[in-house]
TIRO-2110 file (N, C-alpha, C; in Angstrom, 1 decimal):
// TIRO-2110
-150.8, -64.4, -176.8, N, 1, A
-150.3, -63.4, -176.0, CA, 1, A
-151.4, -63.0, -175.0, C, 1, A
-151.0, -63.5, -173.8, N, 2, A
-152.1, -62.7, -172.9, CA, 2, A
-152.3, -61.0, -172.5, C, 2, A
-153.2, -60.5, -172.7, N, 3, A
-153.2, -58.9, -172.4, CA, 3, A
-154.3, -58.6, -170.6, C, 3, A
-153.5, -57.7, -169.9, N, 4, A
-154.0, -57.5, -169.0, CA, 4, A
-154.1, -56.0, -168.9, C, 4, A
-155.5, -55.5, -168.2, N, 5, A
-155.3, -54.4, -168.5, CA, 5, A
-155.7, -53.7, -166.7, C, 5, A
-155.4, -52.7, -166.2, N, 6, A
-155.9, -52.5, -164.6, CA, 6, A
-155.8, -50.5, -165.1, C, 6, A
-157.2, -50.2, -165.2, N, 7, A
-157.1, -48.9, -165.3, CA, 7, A
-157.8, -48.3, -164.2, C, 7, A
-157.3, -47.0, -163.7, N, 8, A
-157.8, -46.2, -162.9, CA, 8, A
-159.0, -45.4, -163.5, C, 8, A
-160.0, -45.5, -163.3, N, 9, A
-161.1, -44.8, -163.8, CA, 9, A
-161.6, -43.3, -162.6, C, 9, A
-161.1, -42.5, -163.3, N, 10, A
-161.6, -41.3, -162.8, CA, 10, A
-162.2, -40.6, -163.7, C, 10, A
-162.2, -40.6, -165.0, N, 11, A
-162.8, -39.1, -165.4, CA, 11, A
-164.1, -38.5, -165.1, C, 11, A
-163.5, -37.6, -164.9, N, 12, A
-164.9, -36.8, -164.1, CA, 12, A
-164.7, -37.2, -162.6, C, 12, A
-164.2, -37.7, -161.7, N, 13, A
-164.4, -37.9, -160.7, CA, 13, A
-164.3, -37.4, -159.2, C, 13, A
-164.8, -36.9, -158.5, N, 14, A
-163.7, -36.6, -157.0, CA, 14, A
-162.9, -37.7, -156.6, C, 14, A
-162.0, -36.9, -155.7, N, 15, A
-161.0, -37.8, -155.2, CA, 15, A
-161.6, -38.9, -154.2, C, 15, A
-162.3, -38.7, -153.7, N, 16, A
-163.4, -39.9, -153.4, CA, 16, A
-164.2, -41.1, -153.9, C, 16, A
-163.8, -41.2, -155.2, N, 17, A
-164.8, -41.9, -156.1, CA, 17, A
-163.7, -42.4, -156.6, C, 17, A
-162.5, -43.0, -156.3, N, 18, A
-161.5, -43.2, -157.2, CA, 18, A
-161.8, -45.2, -157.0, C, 18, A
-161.5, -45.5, -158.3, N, 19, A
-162.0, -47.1, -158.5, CA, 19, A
-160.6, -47.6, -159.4, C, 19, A
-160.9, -49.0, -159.2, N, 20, A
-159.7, -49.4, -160.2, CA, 20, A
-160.6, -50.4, -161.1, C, 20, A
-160.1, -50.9, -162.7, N, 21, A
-161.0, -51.7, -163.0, CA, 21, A
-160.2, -52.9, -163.7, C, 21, A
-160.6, -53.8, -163.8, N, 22, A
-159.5, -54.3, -164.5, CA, 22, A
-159.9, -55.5, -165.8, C, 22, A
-159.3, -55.8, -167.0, N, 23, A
-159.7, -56.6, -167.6, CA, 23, A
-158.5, -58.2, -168.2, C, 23, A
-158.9, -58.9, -168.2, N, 24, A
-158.1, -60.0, -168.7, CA, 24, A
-158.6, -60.8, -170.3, C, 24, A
-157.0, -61.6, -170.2, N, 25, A
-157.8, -62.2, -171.5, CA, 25, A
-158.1, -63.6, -171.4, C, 25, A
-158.8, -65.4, -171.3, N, 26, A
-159.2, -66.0, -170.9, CA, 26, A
-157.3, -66.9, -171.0, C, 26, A
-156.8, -66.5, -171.9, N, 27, A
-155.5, -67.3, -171.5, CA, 27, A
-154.2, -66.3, -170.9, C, 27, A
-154.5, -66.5, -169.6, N, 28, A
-153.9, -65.5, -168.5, CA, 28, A
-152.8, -66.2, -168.6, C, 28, A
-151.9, -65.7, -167.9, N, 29, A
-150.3, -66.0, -167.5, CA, 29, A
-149.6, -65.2, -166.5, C, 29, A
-150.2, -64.5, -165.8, N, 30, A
-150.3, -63.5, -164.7, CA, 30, A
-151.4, -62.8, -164.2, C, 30, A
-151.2, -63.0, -162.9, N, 31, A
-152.0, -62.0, -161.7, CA, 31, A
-152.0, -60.6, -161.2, C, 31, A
-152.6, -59.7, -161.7, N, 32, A
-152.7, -58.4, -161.5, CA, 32, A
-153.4, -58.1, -160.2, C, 32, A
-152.6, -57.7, -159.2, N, 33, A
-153.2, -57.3, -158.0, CA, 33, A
-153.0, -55.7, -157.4, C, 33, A
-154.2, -55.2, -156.7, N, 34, A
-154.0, -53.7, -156.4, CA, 34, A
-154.5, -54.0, -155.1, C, 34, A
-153.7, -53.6, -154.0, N, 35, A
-154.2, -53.9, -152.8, CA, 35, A
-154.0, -52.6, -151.6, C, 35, A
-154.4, -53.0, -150.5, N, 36, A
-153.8, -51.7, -149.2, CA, 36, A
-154.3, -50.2, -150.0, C, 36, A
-155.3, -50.0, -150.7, N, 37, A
-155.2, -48.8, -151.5, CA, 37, A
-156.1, -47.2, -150.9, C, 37, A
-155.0, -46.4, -150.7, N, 38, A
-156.1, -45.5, -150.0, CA, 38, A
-155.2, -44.2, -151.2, C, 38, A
-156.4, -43.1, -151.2, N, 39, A
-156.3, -41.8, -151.6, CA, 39, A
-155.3, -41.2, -151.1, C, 39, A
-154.6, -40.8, -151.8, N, 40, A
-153.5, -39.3, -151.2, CA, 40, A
-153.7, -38.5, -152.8, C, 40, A
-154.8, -37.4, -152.2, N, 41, A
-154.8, -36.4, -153.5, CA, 41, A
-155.4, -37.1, -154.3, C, 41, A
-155.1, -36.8, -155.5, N, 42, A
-155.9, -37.2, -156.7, CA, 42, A
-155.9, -37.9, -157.1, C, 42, A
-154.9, -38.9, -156.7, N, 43, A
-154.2, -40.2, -156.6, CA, 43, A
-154.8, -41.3, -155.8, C, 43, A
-154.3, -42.7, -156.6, N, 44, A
-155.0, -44.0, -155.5, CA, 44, A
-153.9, -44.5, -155.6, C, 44, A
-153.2, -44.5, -153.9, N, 45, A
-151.4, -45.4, -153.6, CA, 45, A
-152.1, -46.5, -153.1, C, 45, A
-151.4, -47.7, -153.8, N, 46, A
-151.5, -49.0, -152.6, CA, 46, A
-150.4, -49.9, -152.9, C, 46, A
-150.5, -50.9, -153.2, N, 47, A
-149.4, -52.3, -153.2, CA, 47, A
-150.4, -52.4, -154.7, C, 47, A
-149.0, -52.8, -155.4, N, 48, A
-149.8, -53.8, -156.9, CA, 48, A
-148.3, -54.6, -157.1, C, 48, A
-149.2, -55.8, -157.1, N, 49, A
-148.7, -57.4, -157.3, CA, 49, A
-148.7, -58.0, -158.7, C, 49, A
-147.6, -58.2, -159.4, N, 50, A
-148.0, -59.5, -160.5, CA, 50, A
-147.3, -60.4, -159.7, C, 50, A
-148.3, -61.6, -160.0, N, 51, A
-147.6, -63.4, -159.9, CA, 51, A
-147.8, -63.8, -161.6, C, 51, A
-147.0, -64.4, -161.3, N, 52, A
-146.8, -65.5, -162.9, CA, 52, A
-147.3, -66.9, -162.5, C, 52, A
-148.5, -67.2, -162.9, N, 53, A
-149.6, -68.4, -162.7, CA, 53, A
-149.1, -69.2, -164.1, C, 53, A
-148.0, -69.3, -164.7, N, 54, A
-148.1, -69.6, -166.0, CA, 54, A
-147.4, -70.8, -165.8, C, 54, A
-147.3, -71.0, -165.1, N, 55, A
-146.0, -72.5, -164.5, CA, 55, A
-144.7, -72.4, -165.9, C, 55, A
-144.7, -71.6, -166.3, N, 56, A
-143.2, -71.2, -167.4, CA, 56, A
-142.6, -69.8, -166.9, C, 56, A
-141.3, -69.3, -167.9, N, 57, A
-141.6, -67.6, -167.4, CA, 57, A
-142.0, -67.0, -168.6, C, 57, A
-142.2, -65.9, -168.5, N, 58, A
-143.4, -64.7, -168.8, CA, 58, A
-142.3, -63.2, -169.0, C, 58, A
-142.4, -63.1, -170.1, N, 59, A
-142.1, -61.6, -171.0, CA, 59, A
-143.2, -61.0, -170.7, C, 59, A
-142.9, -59.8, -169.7, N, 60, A
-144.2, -58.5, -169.2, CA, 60, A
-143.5, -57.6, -169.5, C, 60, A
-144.2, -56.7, -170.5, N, 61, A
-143.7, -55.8, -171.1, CA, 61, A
-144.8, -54.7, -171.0, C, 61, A
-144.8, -53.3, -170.5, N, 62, A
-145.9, -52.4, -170.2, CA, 62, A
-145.9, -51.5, -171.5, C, 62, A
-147.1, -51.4, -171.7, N, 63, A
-147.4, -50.9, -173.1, CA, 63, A
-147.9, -49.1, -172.6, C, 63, A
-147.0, -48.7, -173.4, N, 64, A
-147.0, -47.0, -173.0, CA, 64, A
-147.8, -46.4, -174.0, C, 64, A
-148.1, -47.4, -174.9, N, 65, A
-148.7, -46.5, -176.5, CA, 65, A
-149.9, -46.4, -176.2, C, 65, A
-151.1, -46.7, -175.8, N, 66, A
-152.6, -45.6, -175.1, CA, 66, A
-152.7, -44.8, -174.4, C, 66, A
-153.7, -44.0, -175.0, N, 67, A
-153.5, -42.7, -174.5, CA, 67, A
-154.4, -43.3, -173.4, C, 67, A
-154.7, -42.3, -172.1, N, 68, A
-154.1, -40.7, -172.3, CA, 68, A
-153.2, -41.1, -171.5, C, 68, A
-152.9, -41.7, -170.0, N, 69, A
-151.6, -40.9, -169.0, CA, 69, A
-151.0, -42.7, -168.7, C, 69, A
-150.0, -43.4, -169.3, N, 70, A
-149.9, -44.5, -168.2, CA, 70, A
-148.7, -44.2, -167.3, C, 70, A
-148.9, -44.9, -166.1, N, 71, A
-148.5, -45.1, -165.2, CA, 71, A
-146.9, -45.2, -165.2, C, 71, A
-145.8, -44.4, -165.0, N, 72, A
-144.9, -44.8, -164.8, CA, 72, A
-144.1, -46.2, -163.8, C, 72, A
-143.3, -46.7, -164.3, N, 73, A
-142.7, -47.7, -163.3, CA, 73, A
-141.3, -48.2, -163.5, C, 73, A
-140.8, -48.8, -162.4, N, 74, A
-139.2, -48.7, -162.5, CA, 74, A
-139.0, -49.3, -163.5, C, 74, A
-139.1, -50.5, -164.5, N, 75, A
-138.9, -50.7, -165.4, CA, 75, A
-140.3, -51.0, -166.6, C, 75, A
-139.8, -51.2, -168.1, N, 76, A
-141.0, -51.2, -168.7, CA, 76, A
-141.1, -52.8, -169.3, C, 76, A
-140.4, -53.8, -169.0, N, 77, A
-140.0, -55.2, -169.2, CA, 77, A
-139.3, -55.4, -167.6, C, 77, A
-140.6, -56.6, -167.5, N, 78, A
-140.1, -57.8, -166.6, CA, 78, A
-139.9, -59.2, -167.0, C, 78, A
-139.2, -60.2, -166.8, N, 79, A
-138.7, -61.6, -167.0, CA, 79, A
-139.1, -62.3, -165.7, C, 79, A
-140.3, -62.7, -165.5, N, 80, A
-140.5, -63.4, -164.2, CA, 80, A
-140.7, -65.0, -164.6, C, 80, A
-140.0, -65.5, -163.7, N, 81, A
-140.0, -67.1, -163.3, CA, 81, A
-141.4, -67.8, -162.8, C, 81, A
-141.6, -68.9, -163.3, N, 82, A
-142.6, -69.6, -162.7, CA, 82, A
-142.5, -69.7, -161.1, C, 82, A
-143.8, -69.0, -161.0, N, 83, A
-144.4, -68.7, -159.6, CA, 83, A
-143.7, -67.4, -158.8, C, 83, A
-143.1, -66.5, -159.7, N, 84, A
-142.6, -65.2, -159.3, CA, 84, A
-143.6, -64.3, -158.7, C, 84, A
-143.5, -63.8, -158.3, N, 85, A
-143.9, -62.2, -157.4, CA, 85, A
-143.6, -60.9, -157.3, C, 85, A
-143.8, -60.8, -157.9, N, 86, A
-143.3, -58.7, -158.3, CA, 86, A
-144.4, -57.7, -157.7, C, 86, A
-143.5, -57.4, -156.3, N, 87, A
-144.6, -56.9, -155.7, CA, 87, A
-143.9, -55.0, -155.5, C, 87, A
-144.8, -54.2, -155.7, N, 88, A
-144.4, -52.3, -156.5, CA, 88, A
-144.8, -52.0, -154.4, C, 88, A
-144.4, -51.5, -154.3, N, 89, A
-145.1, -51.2, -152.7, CA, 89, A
-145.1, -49.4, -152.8, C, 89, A
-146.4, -49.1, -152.7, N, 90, A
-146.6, -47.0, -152.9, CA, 90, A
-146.8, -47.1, -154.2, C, 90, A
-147.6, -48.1, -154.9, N, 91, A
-147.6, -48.1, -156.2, CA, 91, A
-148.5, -46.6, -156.1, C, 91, A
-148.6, -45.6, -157.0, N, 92, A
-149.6, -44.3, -157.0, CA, 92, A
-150.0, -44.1, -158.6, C, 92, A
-151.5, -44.5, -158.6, N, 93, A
-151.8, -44.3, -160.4, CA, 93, A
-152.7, -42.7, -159.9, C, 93, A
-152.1, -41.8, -160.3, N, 94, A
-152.6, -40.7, -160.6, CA, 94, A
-154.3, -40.6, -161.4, C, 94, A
-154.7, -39.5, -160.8, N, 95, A
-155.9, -39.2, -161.8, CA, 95, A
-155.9, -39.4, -163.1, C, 95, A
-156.9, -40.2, -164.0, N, 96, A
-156.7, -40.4, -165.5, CA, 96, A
-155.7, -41.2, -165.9, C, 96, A
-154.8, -42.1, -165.1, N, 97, A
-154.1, -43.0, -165.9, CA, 97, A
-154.1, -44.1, -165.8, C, 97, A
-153.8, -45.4, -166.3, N, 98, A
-153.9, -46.5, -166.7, CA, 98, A
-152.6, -47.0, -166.4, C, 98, A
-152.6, -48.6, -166.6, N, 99, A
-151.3, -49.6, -166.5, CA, 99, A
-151.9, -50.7, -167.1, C, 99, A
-151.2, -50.4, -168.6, N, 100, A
-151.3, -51.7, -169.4, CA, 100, A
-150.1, -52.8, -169.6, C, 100, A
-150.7, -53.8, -169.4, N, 101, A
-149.4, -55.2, -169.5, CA, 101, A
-150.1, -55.8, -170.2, C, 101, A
-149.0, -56.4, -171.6, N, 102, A
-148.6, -57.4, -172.4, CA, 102, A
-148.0, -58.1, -171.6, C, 102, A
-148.1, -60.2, -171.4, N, 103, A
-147.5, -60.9, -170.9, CA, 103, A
-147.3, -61.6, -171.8, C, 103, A
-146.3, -62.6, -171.9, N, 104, A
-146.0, -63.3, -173.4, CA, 104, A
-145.4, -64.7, -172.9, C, 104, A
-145.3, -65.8, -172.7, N, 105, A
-144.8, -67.1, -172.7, CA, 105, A
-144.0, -67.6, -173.7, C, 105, A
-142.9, -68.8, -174.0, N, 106, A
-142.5, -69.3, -174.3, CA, 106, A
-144.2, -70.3, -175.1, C, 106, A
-144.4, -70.1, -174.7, N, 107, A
-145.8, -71.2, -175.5, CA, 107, A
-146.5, -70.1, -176.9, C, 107, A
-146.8, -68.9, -176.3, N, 108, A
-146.9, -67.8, -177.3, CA, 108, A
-146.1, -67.1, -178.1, C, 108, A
-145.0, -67.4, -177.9, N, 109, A
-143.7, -66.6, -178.8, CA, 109, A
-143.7, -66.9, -180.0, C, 109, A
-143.3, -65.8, -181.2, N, 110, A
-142.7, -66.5, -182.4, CA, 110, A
-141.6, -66.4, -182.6, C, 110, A
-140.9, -67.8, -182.2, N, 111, A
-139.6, -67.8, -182.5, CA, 111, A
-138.9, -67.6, -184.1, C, 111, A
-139.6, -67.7, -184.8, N, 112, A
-139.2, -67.6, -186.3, CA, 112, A
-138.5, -66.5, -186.3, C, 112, A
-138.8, -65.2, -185.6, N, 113, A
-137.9, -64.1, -185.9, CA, 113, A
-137.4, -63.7, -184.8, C, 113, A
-136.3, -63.0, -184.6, N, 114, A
-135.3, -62.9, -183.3, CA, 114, A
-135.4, -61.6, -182.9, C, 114, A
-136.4, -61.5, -181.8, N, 115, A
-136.7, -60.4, -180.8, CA, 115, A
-135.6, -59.7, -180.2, C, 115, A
-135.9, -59.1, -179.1, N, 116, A
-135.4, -58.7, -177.2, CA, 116, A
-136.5, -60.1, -177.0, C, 116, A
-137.7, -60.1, -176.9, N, 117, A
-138.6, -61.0, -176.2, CA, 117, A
-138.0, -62.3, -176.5, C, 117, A
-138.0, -62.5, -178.0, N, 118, A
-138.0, -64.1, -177.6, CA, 118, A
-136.5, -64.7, -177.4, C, 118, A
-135.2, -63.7, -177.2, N, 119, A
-134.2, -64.2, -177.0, CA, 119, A
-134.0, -64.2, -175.3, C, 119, A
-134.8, -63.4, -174.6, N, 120, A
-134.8, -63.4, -173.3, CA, 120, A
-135.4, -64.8, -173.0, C, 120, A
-137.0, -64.9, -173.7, N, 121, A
-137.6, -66.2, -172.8, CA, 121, A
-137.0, -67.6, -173.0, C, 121, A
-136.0, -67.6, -174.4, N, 122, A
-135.2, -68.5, -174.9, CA, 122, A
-134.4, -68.8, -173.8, C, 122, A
-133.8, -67.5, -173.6, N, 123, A
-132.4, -67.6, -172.5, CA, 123, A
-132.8, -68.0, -171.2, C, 123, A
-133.7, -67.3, -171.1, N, 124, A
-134.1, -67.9, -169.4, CA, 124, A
-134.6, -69.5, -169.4, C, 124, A
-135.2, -69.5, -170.2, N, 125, A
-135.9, -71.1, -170.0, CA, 125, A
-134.6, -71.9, -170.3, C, 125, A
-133.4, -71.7, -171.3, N, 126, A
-132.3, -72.6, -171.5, CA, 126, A
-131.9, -73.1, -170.1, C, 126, A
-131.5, -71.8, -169.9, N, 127, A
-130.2, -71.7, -168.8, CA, 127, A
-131.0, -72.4, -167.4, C, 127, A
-132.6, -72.3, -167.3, N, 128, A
-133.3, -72.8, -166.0, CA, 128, A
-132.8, -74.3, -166.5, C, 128, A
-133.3, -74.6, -167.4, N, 129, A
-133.0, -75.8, -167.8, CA, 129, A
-131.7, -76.9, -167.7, C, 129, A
-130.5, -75.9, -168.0, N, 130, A
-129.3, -76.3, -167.4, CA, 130, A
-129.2, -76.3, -166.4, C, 130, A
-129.9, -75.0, -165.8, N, 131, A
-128.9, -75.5, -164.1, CA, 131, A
-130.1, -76.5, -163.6, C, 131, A
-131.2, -76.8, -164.0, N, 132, A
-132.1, -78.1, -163.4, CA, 132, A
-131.4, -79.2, -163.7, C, 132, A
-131.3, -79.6, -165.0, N, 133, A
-130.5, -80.8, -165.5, CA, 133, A
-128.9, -81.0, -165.0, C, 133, A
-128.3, -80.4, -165.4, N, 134, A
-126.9, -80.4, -164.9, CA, 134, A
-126.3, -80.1, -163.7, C, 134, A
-127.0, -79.1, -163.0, N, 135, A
-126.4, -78.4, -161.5, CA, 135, A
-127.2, -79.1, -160.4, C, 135, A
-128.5, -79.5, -160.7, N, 136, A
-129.6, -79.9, -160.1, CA, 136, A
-130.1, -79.1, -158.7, C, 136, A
-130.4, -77.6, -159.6, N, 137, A
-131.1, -77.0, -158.7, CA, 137, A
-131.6, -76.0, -159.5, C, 137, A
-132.8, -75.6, -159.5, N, 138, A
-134.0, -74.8, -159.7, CA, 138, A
-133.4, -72.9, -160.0, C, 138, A
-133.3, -72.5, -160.6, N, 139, A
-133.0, -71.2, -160.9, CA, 139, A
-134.2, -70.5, -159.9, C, 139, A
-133.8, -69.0, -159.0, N, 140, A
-134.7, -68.5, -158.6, CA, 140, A
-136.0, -67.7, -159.9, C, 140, A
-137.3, -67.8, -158.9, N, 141, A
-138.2, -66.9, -160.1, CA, 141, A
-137.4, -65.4, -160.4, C, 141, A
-137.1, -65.2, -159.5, N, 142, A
-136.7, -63.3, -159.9, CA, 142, A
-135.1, -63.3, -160.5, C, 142, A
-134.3, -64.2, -161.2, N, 143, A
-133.3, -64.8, -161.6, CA, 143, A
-133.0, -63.4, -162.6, C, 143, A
-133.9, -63.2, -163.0, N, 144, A
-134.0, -62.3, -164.6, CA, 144, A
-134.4, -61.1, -164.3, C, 144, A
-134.9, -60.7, -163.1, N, 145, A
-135.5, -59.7, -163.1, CA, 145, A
-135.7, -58.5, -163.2, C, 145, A
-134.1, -58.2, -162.7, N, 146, A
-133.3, -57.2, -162.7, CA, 146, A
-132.4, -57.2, -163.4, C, 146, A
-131.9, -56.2, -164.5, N, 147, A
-131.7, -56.5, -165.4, CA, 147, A
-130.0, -56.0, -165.0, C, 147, A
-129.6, -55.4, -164.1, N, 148, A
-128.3, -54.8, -163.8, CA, 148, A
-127.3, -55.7, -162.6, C, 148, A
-126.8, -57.2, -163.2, N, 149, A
-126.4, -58.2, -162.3, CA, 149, A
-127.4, -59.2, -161.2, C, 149, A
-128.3, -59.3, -162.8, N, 150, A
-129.7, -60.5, -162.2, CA, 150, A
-129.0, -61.4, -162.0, C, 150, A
-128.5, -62.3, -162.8, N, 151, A
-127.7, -63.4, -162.3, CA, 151, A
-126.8, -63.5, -161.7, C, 151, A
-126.2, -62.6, -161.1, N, 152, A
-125.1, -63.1, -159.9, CA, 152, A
-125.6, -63.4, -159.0, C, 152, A
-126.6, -63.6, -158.0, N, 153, A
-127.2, -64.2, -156.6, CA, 153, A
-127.0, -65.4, -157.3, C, 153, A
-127.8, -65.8, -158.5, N, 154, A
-127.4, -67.5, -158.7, CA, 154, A
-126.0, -68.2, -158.9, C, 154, A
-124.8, -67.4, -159.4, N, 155, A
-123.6, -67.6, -159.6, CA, 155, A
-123.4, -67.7, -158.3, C, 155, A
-123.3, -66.6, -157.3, N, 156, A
-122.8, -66.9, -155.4, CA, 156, A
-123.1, -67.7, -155.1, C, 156, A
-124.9, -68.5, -155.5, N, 157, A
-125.7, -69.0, -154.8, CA, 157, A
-124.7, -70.8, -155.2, C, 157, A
-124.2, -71.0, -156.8, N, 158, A
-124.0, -71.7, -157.8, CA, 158, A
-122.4, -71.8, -157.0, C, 158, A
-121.5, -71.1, -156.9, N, 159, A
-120.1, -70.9, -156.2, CA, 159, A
-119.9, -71.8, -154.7, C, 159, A
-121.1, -71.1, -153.9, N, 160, A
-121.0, -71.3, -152.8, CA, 160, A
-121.8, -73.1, -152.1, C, 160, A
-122.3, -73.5, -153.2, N, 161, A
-123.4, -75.0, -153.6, CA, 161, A
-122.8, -75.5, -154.5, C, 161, A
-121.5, -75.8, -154.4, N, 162, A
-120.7, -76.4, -156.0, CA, 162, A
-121.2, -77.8, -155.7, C, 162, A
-122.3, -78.4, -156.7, N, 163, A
-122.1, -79.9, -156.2, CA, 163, A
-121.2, -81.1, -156.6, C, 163, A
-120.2, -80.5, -157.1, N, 164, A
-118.5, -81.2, -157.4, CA, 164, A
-117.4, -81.1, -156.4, C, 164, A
-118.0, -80.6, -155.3, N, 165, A
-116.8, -80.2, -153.9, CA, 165, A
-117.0, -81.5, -153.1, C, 165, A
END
């Protein structure tokens, strides 16, 4: 399991002195980016980016259990596709908090026991797999992403590209 960690280090700090730091683990599977980043308040807003460098997809799941403040975000599990891009735009880590990510692979999973994780990376990697072999076209990376009618752009996409017409 790769762990990524990007914390805002302020304690003790003015709002001038705000840094980001970040750490990885040598078998990465995603790219943590913090970019465009300027102060408002006590706060550091900018763009923060994961790519999925894993050439598979990747269970990112944001770990809320360290203290002291992490970062809220629109969701707390992503399913990103090989060569995906999940880009937050006005990301804002407040004074004293952190954003920790757990990334997980289909190469790291233990399938022996039946997750949320490893039925998701199961599912996604099947079904990429079918529509490569059978439909012969590539599922998008952000296929999964969204978890409220992810797959229907590929169904329209699959409807409207029927290659039996």
């Amino acid at each position: 399991m790769a762990l990524l960690l990007a914390l805002l280090d302020m304690a003790g700090a003015r709002a001038t002195e705000l840094s980001v730091s970040y750490s990885g683990s040598s078998e990465q599977a995603v790219i943590v980016s913090f970019f465009n980043r300027q102060t408002v308040g006590n706060s550091l807003v900018g763009t923060l980016q994961i790519e999925n460098i894993s050439g598979t997809w990747v269970y990112l799941e944001q770990d809320l259990t360290s203290p002291p403040t992490p970062v809220p975000m629109s969701s707390t599990i992503y399913l990103l596709g090989p060569g995906a891009i999940k880009t937050f735009l006005n990301f804002s880590f407040p004074q004293g908090s952190y954003l920790k990510l757990a990334a997980t692979t289909p190469l790291g999973a233990d399938f022996s026991t039946l997750s949320a994780k490893t039925t998701a990376l199961q599912g996604a990697l099947a079904v990429d797999l079918l529509t490569r072999g059978l439909l012969t076209f590539s599922l998008p990376p952000e296929a999964f992403d969204n978890p409220a009618g992810a797959i229907d752009p590929v169904l329209i996409n699959l409807a409207a590209n029927n290659p039996w017409d």
